[in-house]
C-alpha positions in Angstrom: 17.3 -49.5 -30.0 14.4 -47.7 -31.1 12.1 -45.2 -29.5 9.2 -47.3 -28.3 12.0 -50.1 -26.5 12.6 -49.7 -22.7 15.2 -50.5 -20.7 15.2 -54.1 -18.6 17.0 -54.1 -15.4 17.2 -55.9 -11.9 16.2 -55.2 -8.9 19.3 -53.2 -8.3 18.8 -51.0 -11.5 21.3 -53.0 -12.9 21.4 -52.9 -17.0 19.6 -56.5 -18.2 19.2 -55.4 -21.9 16.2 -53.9 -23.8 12.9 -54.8 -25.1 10.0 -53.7 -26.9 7.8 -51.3 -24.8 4.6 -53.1 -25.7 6.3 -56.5 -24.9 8.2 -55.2 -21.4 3.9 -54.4 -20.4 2.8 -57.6 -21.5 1.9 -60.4 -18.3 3.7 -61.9 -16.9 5.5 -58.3 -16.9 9.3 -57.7 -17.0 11.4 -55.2 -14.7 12.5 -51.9 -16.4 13.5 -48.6 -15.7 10.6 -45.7 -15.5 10.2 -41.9 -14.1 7.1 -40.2 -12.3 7.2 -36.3 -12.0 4.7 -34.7 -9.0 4.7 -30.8 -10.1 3.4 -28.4 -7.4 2.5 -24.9 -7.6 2.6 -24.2 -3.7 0.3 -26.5 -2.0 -1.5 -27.9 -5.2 -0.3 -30.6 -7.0 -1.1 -30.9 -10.9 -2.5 -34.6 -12.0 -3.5 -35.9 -15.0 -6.1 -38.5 -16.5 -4.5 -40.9 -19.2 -5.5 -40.7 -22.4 -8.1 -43.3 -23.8 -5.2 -45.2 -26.1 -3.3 -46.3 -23.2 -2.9 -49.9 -22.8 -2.3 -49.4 -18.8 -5.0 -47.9 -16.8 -6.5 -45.6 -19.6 -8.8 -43.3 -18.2 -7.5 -43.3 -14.7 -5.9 -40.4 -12.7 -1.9 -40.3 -12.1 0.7 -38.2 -11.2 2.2 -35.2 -13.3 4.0 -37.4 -15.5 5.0 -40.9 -16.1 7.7 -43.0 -19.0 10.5 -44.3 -19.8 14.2 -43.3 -19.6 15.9 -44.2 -23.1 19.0 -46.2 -23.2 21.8 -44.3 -21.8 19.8 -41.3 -21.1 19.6 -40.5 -17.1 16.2 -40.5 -15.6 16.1 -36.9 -14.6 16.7 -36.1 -18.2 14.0 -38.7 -19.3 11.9 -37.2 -16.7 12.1 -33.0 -17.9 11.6 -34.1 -21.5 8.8 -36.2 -21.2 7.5 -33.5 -18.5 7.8 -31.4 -21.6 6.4 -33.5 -24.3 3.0 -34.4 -22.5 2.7 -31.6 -20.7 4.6 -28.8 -22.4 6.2 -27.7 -18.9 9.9 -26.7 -18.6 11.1 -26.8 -14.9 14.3 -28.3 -13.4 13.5 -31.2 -11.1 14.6 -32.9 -8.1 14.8 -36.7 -7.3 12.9 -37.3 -4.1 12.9 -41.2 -3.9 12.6 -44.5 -5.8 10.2 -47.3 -5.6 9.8 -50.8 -7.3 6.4 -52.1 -8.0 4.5 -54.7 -10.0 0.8 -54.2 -10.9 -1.8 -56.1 -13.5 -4.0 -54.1 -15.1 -6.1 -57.0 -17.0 -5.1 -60.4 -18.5 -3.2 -59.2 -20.7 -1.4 -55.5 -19.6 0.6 -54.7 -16.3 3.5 -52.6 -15.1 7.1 -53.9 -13.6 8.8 -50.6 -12.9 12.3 -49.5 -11.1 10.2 -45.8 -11.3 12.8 -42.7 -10.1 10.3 -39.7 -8.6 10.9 -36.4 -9.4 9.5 -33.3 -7.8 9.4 -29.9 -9.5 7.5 -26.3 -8.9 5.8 -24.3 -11.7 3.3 -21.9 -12.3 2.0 -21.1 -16.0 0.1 -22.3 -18.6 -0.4 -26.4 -19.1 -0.7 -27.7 -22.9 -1.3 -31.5 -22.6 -0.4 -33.8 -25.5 -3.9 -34.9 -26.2 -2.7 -38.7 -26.9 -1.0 -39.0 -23.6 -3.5 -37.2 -21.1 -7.9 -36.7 -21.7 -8.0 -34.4 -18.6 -5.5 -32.4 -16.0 -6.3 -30.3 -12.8 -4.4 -28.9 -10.0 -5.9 -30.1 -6.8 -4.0 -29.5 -3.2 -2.2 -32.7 -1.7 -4.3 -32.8 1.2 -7.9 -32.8 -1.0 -5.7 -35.5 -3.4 -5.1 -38.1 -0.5 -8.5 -38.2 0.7 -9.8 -39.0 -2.6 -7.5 -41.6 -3.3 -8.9 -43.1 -0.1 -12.3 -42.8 -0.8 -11.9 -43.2 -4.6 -8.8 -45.4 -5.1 -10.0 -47.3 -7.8 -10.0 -44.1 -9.8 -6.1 -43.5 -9.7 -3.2 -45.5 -11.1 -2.0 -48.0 -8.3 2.1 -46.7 -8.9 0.1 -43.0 -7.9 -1.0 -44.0 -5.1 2.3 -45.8 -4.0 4.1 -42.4 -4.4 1.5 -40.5 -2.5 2.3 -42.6 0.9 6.0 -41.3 0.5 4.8 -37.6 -0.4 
C-alpha cells in the first residue's frame, strides 16, 4: 500500500482490496471508500473550489472537504486529518450519514464512492492547501441551496447529493 492507493469495497463497505487512486477514478469507475466534511460556523457553511490539478471536477465548488480513508484507518480519522491537511482546521467531528454514488466527469475521469459525511463546528482562521482548493467562502445553507439550484452545474454532483440530506 502506498499513499496515493484507495481502498475498493462493495456495496456493503465490505473490504474488496486496493488500487491505485488514479486507476480507482478511471471509467468505467470502481467502488471505494471516501469522506466529505460540511464545517459550519452557526448558520454558514464553509465550501471550497478545487484546485485546477484535479482530475475530477477541477474548478468546481464542493463541500468543506473530500478523500480517502487509508487502509485500516477509520473514516472519521481520514476525515479530521484531511480536514487538517487542506484546510488547516482542527475540530472533532460527527458522522451524520452515508451515501453511495457514481458520477462521470468526462471520458476519461469519474467518481464511485461509499463517501461517510461528517459534520463539524469551527470558528478561526482557514489556511487552504493551495494544490487542493483555488478558492473558499463561508456562505449560509439557505443562500448555498438556492444557488446549487440555480447554478448546479457549478458544484460537484456528490455536493449536491449531501445537500438534499442536510
Amino acid at each position: 500500500m502506498n499513499k496515493e492507493d484507495v481502498v475498493l469495497v462493495d456495496k456493503n463497505g465490505r473490504y474488496k482490496g486496493l488500487i491505485d487512486k488514479n486507476k480507482a477514478h478511471i471509467n468505467p469507475t470502481r467502488l471505494h471508500k471516501a469522506i466529505s466534511v460540511l464545517i459550519f460556523d452557526k448558520d454558514k457553511v464553509l465550501i471550497q473550489k478545487r484546485s485546477k490539478f484535479k482530475k475530477t471536477w477541477p474548478g468546481f465548488w464542493a463541500n468543506s472537504c473530500c478523500s480517502h480513508p487509508r487502509l485500516k484507518e477509520s473514516f472519521k480519522d481520514a476525515a479530521e486529518r484531511r480536514l487538517y491537511e487542506e484546510m488547516g482546521i482542527r475540530v472533532k467531528l460527527k458522522r451524520i450519514f452515508k451515501i453511495i454514488y457514481e458520477s462521470k466527469f468526462n471520458k476519461t475521469w469519474g467518481e464511485n464512492e461509499y463517501d461517510w459525511v461528517f459534520r463539524g463546528e469551527y470558528k478561526g482562521k482557514v489556511k487552504p492547501d493551495p494544490r487542493e482548493i483555488s478558492e473558499y467562502k463561508w456562505i449560509s445553507l439557505k443562500e448555498l441551496k438556492k444557488d446549487t439550484k440555480n447554478n448546479p452545474d457549478i458544484y460537484t454532483p456528490w455536493f449536491k447529493k449531501i445537500l438534499e440530506r442536510v
